[in-house]
N, C-alpha and C positions, 0 to 999 in steps of 0.2 A: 449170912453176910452181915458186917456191921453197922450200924446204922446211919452212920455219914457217909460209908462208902454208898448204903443204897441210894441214900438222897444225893449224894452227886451223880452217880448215875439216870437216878429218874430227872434230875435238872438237865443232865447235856442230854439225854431221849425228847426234854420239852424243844429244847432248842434244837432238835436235828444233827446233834452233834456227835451221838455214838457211831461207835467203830461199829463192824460185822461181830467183832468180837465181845463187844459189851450186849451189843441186842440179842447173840445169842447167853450170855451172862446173865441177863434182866428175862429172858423168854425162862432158863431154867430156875431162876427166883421165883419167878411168876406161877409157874406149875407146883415147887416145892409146896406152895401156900394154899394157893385153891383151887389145884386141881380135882378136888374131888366137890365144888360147892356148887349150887347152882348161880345160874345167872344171875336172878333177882338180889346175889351177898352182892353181886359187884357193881350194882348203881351205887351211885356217889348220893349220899341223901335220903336212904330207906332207911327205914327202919333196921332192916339185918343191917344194914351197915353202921347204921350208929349203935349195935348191941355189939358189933367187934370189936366198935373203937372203947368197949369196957372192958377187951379182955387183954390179956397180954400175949405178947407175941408166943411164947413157947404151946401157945394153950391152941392159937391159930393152925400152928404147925400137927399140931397133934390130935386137930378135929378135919385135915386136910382128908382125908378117905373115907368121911362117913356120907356124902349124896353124890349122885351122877351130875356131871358137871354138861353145860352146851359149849359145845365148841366157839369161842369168841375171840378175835383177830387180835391179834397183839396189840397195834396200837391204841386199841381201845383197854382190852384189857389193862395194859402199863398205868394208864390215865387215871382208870376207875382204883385201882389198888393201891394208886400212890395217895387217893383222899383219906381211903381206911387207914391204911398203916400209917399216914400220917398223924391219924388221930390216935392211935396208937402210940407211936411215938413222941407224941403232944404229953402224954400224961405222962411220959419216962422223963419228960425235961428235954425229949432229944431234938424236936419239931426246927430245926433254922430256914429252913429255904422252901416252905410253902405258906406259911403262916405269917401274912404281915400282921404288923408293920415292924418285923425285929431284921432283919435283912434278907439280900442278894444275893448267894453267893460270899458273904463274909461280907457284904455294904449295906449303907443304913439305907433304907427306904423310907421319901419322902413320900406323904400324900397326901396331895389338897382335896377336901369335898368341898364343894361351896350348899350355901341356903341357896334358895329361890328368886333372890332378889335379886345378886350381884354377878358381873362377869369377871374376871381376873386372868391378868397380863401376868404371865411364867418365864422368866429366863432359863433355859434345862441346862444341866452343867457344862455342854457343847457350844452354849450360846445359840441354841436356836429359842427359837421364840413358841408359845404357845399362849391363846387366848383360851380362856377356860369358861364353856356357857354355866349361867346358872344352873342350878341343881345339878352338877356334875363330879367327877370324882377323876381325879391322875394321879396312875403313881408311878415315883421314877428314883432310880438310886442317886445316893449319894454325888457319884462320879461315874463315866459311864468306864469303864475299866477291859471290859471284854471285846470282842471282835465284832459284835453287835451293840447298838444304844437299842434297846427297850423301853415299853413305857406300856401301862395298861391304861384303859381310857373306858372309863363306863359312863355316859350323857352325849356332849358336844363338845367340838373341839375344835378351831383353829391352826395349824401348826404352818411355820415357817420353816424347815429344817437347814441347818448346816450344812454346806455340802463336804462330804468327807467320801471318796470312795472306795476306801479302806475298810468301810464300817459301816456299812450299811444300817439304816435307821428303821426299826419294827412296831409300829403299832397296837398292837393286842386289845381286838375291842367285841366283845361277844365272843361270836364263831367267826370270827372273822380276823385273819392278819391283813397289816399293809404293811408292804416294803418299800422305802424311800431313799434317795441316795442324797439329794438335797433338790426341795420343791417344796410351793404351798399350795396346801389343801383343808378341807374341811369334814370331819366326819360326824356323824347323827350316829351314835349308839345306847340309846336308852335302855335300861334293865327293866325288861319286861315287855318293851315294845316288839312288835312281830315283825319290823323292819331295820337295817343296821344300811345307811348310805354314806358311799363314800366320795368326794367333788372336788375336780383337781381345779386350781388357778394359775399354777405354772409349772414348769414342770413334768414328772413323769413318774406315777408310783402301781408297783402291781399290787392284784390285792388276792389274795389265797383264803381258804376254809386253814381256819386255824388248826384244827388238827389232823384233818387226810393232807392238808398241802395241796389242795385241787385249783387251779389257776382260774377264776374268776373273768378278769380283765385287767387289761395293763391297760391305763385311763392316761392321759393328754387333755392339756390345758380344756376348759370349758365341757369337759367329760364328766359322767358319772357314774358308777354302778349302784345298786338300788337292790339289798340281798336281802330275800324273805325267810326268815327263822322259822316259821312254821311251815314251810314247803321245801327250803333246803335249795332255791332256785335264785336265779340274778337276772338282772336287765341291766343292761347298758344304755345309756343312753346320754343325748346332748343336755345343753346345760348352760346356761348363762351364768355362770362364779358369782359375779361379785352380788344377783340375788341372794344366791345360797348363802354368803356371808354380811349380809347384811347386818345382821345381829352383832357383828363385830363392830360395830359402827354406831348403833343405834345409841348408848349410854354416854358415847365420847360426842355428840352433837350438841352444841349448845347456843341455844337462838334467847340471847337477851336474857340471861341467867343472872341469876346476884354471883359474887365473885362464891359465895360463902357454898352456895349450891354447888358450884363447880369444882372447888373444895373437895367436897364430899364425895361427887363423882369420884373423883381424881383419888380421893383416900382407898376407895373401895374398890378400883380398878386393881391398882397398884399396892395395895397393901399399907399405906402409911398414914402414919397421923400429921396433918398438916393445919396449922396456927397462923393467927397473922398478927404482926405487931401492933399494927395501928386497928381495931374494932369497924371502926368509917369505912375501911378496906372492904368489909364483909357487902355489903349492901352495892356494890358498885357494878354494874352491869357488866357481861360476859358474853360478845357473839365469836364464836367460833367452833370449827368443824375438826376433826382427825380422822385418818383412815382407821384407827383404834388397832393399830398395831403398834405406835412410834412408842419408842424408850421413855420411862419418866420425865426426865430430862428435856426433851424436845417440848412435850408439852407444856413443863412447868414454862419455858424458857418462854414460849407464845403466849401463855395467859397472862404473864406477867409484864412481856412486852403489849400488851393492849393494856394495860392499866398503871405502865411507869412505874411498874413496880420489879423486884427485886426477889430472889431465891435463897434459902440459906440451906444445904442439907444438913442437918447439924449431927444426924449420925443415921444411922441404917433405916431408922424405923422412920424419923420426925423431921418436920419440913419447917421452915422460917418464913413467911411472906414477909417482906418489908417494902412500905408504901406511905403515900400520904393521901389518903382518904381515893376519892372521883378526879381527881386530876389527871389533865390529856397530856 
């Protein structure tokens, strides 16, 4: 098989997408290669597996009957095979659709990590909204183009979603999917933590094991499930929302700030660099609150009406304050 046809194959097997007639297509790829190898070639991350990803494909094929292989269930197998040969196909130059950050599917893949400091407000190309906690990482195509919007999510996360029900909206976070049609929730998935939560505020989203497809809970507003990585188990349970997101709120509060501080909030929120014309500006006190979801815009539009001051966007990145010093 050639090498874009296998990787679109193994792409619509991640998404659920193959026919009877591809899974049995990818089951006899699957045996061509390692049927005869043991188990331990096909973890993702050993050592045998990173000595495959040195050899070439023809050499794979033709070492395929030298040990007695364990019987292992296709969807695991497909999974583990696709990391090897991908790195395989990494060193032909062929690697496009496992390997960010080069694309999707033939789309570019954005993706924010943040430092530890900062939270960040995300428009997704849908116009849904995401708040992004510190030390987190998303990533999301270009355009959402297929019959699904995906997004991977390793840390915290806020989302707003669209509602679209043509298009269901997928989360990918650990072991864990969530599917949403339009609703906002919160999910806790840190790399490394032995717990992945997911807390709905409005709305209605199921949440499945990423790759058996095992139905978890389908959670409603003030709900949560609570999935343990190291036991492979879930609790459901109630939930007061707007705790669980409280974080989203906590950077965007501001009790008697200089304008200059709020500034910088507001730069590091939302990504821009924001100046003010008059200096005196800088120093001029700032009380005010936001639910730390609202659009740049709205904010700017309130800080500036408490200080009689004025907005300029002057282009994508950079913001104009204009004012005349502490004046009511």
């Amino acid at each position: 098989m050639e090498a874009h046809a296998l990787y679109e194959l193994l792409e619509k097997y991640r998404q659920g997408n193959c026919s009877p007639e591809e899974l049995e297509q990818l089951e006899r790829w699957y045996a061509s290669l390692g049927a005869g190898r043991p188990d331990k070639l096909l973890e993702e991350g050993s050592e045998a597996a990173l000595l495959l990803t040195r050899q070439k494909l023809q050499e794979l094929h033709a070492a395929a009957g030298r040990e007695q292989a364990k019987v292992v269930p296709f969807h695991r197998r497909a999974l583990r095979w696709a990391a090897v040969v991908g790195g395989l196909l990494l060193l032909a130059g062929g690697a496009r659709y496992f390997f960010k950050p080069v694309s999707r599917q033939g789309e570019l893949v954005k993706e924010h990590r943040l430092p530890a400091a900062h939270s960040r407000h995300i428009t997704l190309p849908d116009g849904s909204l995401v708040i992004l906690h510190a030390d987190s990482r998303l990533d999301y195509p270009e355009t959402f183009s297929g019959a699904i919007r995906d997004v991977t999510l390793s840390g915290e996360a806020y989302f707003d979603i669209r509602q679209d029900t043509a298009r269901p909206f997928v989360i990918h976070s650990g072991n864990l999917r969530t599917t949403v049609l339009g609703t906002a929730f919160n999910i806790r998935a840190y790399e490394g933590s032995p717990e992945i939560t997911v807390s709905v505020t409005r709305g209605k989203v199921k949440v499945e094991t990423e790759h058996e497809g095992k139905l978890l809970a389908v959670l409603t507003p003030d709900q949560q499930v609570v999935y343990n990585n190291l036991v492979a188990t879930a609790v459901r349970q109630p939930v007061v929302s707007d705790s669980v997101t409280l974080w989203v709120r906590r950077d965007m509060l501001f009790e008697n700030m200089s304008f200059a501080t709020v500034a910088q909030a507001i730069s590091n929120r939302y990504r821009v660099n924001i100046r003010f014309d008059d200096p005196a500006m800088e120093a001029c006190p700032i009380r005010a609150s936001f639910k730390g979801t609202e659009p740049l815009e709205t904010v700017l539009s309130v800080v500036c009406a408490i200080r009689n001051a004025s907005y300029t966007i002057e282009d994508e990145n950079n913001i104009l304050i204009t004012g005349r010093g502490c004046q009511q």
